[in-house]
C-alpha beads as a LAMMPS data file, in Angstrom:
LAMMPS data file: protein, C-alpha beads

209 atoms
208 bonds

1 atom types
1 bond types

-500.0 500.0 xlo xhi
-500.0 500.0 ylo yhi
-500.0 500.0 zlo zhi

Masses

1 110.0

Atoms # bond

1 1 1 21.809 285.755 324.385
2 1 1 20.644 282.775 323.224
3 1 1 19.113 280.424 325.710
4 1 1 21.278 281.356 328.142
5 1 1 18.428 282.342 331.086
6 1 1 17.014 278.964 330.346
7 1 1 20.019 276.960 331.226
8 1 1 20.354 279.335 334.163
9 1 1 17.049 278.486 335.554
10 1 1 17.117 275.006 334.709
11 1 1 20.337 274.513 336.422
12 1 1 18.641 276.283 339.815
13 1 1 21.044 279.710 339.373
14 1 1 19.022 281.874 341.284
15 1 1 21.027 284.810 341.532
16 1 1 22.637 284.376 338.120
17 1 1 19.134 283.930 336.633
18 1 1 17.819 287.399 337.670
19 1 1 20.948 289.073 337.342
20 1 1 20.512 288.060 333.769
21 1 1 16.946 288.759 333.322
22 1 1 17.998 293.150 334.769
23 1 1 21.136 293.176 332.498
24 1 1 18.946 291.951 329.601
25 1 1 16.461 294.427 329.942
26 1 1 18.481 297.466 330.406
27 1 1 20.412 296.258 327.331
28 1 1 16.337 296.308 325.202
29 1 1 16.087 292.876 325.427
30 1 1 12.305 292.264 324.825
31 1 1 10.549 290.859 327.815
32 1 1 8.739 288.421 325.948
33 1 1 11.501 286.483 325.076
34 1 1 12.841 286.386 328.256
35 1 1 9.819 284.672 329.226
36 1 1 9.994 282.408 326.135
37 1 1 13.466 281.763 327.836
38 1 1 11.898 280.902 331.699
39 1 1 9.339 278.738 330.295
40 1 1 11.959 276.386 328.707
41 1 1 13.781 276.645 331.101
42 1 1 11.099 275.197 333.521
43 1 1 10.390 272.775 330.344
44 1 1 13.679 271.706 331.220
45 1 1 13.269 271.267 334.948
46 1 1 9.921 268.972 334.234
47 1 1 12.148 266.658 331.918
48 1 1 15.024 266.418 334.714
49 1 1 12.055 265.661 337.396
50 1 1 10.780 263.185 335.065
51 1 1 14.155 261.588 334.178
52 1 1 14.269 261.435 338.182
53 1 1 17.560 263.425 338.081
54 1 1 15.745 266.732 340.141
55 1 1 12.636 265.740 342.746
56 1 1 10.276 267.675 344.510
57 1 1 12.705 269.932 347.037
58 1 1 14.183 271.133 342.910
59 1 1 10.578 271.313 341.196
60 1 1 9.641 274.185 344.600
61 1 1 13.207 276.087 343.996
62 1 1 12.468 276.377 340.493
63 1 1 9.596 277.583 340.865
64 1 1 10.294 280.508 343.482
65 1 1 13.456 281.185 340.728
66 1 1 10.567 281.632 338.099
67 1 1 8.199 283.435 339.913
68 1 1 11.714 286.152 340.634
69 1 1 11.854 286.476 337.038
70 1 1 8.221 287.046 336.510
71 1 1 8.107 289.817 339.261
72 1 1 10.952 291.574 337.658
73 1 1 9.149 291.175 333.989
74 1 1 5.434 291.683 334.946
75 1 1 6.111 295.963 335.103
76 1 1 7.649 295.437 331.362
77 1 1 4.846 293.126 329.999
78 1 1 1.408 294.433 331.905
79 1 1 1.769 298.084 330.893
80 1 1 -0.320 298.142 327.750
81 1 1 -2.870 295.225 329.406
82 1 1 -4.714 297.297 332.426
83 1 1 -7.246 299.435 330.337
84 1 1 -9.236 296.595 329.388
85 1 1 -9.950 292.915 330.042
86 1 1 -11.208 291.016 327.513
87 1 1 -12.642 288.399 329.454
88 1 1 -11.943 285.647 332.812
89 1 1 -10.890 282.252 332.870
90 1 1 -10.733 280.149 335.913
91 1 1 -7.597 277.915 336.419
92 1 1 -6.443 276.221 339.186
93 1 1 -4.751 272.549 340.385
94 1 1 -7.515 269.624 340.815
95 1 1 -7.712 267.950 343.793
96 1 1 -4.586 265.851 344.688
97 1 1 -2.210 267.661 343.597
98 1 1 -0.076 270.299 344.208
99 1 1 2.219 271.535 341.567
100 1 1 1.848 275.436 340.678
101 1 1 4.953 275.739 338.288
102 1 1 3.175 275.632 335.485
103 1 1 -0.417 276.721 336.586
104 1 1 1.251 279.987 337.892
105 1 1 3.183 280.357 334.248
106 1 1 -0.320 280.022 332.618
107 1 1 -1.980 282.222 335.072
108 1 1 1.050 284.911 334.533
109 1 1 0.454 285.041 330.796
110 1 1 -3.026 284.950 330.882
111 1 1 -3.104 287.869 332.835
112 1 1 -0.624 289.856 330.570
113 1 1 -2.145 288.907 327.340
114 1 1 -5.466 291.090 329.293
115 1 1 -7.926 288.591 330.664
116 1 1 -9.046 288.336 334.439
117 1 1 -7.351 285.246 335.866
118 1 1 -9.247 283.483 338.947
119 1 1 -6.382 281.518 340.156
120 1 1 -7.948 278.849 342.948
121 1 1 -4.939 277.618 343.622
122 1 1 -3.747 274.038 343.912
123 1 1 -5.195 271.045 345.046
124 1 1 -8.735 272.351 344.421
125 1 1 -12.065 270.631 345.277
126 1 1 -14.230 269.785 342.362
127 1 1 -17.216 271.675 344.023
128 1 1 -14.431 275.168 343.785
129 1 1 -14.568 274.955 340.166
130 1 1 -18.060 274.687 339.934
131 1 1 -18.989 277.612 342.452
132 1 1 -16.161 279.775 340.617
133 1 1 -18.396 278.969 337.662
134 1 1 -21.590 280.382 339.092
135 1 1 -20.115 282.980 340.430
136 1 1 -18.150 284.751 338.190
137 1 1 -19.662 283.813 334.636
138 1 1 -16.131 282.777 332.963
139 1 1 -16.326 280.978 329.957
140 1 1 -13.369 279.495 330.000
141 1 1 -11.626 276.527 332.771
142 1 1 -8.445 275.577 332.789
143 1 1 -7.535 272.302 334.683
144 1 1 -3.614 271.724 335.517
145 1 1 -2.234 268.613 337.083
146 1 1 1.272 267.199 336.820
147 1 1 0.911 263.775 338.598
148 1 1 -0.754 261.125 336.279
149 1 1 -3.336 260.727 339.733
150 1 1 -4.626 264.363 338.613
151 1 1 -6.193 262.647 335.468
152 1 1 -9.629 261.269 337.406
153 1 1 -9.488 264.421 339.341
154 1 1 -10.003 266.255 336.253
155 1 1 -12.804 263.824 334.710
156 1 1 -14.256 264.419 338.043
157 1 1 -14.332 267.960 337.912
158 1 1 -15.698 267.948 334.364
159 1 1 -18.447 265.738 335.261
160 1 1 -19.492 268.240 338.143
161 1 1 -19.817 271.125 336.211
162 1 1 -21.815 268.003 333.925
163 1 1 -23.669 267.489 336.636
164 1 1 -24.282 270.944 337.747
165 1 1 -25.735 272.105 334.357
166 1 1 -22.976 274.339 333.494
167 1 1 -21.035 272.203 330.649
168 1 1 -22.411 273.746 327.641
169 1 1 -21.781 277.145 329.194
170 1 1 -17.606 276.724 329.516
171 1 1 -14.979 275.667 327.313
172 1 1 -12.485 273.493 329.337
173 1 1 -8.689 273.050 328.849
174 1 1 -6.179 270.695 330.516
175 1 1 -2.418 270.961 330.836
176 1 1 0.488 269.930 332.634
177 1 1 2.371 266.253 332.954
178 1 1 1.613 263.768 330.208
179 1 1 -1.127 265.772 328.800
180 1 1 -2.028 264.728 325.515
181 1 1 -5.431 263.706 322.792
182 1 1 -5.900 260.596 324.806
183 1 1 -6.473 261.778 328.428
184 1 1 -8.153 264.953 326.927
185 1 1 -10.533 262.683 325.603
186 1 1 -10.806 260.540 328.631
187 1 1 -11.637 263.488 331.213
188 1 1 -13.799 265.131 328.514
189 1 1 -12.239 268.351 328.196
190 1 1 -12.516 270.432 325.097
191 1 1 -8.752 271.110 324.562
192 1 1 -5.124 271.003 326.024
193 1 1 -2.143 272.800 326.038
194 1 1 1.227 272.052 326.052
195 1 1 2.411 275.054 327.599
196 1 1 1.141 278.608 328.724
197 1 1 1.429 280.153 325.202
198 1 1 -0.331 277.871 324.197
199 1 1 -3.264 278.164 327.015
200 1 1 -2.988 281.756 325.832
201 1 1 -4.118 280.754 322.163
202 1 1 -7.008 278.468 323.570
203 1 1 -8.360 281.413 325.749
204 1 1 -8.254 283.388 322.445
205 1 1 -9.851 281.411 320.242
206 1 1 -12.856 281.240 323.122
207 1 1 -13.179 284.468 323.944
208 1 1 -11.306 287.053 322.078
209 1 1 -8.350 288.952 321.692

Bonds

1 1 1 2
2 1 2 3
3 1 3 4
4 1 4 5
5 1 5 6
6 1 6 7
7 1 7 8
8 1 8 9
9 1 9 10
10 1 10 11
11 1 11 12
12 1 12 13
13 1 13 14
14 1 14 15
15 1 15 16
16 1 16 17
17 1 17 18
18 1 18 19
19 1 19 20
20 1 20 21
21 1 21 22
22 1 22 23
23 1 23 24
24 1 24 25
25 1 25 26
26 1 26 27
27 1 27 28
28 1 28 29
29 1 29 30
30 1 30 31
31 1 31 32
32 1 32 33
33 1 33 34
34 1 34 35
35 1 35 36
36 1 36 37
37 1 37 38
38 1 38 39
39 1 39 40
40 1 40 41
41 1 41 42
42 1 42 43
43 1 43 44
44 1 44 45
45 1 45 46
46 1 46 47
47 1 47 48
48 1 48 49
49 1 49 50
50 1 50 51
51 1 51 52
52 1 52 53
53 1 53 54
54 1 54 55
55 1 55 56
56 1 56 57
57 1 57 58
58 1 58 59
59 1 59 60
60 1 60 61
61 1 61 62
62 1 62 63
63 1 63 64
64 1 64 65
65 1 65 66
66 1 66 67
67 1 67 68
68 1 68 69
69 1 69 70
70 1 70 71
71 1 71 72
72 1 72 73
73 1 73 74
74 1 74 75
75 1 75 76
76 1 76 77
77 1 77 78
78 1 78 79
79 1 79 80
80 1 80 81
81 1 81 82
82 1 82 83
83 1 83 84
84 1 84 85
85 1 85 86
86 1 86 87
87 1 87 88
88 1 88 89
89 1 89 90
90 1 90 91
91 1 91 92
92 1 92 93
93 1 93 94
94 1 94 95
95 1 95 96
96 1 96 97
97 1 97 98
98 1 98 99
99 1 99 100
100 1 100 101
101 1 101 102
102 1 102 103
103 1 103 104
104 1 104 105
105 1 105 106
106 1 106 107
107 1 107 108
108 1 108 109
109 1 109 110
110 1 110 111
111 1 111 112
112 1 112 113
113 1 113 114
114 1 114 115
115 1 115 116
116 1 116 117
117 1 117 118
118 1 118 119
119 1 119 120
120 1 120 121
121 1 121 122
122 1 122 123
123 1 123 124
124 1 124 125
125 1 125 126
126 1 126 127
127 1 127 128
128 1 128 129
129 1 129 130
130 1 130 131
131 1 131 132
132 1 132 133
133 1 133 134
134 1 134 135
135 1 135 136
136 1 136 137
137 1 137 138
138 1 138 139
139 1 139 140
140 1 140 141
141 1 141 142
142 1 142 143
143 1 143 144
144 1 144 145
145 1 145 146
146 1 146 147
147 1 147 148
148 1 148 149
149 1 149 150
150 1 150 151
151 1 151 152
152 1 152 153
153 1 153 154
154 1 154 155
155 1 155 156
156 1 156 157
157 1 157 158
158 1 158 159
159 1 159 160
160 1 160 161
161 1 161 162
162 1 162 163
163 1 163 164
164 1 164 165
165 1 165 166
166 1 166 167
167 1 167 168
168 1 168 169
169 1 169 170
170 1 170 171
171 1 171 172
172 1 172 173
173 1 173 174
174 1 174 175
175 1 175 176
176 1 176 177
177 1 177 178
178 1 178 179
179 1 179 180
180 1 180 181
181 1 181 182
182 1 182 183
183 1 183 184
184 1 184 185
185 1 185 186
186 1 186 187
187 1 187 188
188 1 188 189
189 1 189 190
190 1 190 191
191 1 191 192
192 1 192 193
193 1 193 194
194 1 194 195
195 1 195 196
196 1 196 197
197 1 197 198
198 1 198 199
199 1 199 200
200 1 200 201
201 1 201 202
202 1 202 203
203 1 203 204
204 1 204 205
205 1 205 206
206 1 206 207
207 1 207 208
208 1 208 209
């Protein structure tokens, strides 16, 4: 099998790609791979968007090819996951921008590895976080921007829930785009992720599981 579903997605095979991901699970295939599979795949489409060889029109198709795949996997992965939740963590898009791709990869496998996801979306108001904050208790924030514009959005956001008294209460994470130590240090978040297994790990070591 090989990395075959990732060069499917990553090459915007829609009907090949979920073809692929049916025959592979009637054939045992386990589901967790697959999804190792889709998220390099979608690694794959972020390099060719960065490279400027896919744009924007690419980024959407890819994700509505990855979001196929995780409808058809979710039945083989959530099974074991309903009886308890081990905890909730916020995540959503700061303000100004609007990718989901990999928000709604983090989201998917935060909610299969058990925890209550609170997905606010994309292009979320710094005030969102903070009320999601108050209002549900989670411990744990997770801030995703792709554009390198999403960077003060997110020291922003940090400095609200600063502001609002709630820092010491939440761990935060960061991911997407050029992510790395140095804008993790400038918007003052406690960790980031490189991808949603990753986010997975972080939510882990906070809470549990």
């Amino acid at each position: 099998m090989s990395d075959e579903l990732a060069k499917l997605l990553s090459d915007l095979k829609e009907p090949e790609a979920l073809d692929f991901v049916q025959k592979a699970l009637a054939e045992g295939v386990d589901p967790m791979d697959l999804l190792g599979q889709a998220r390099e795949g979608m690694n794959i489409v972020g390099q060719r968007f960065a490279s400027e060889d896919y744009f924007i029109p690419d980024l959407v198709f890819a994700g509505e090819i990855l979001k196929g795949i995780v409808k058809i996997l979710e039945p083989h992965l959530k099974h074991e996951k309903e009886a308890k939740r081990l905890g909730k963590v916020i995540v959503g898009t700061v303000a100004g921008d609007i990718h989901d791709i990999g928000k709604d990869l983090v989201v998917f496998m935060l909610d299969v590895s058990g925890y209550e996801v609170l997905d606010l979306g994309i292009d979320v108001p710094v005030q969102k976080f903070v009320d999601a904050i108050e209002e549900s208790g989670s411990r744990v924030v997770g801030l995703s921007g792709f554009l390198t514009l999403a960077f003060d959005s997110m020291k922003d956001t940090i400095e609200a829930i600063s502001a609002s008294g709630l820092r010491d209460q939440v761990k935060i994470m960061i991911g997407g785009g050029q992510i790395d130590d140095q804008v993790k240090s400038f918007v003052g978040a406690d960790a980031y992720g490189k991808d949603a297994v990753e986010a997975v790990k972080l939510a882990q070591g906070w809470i549990g599981g």
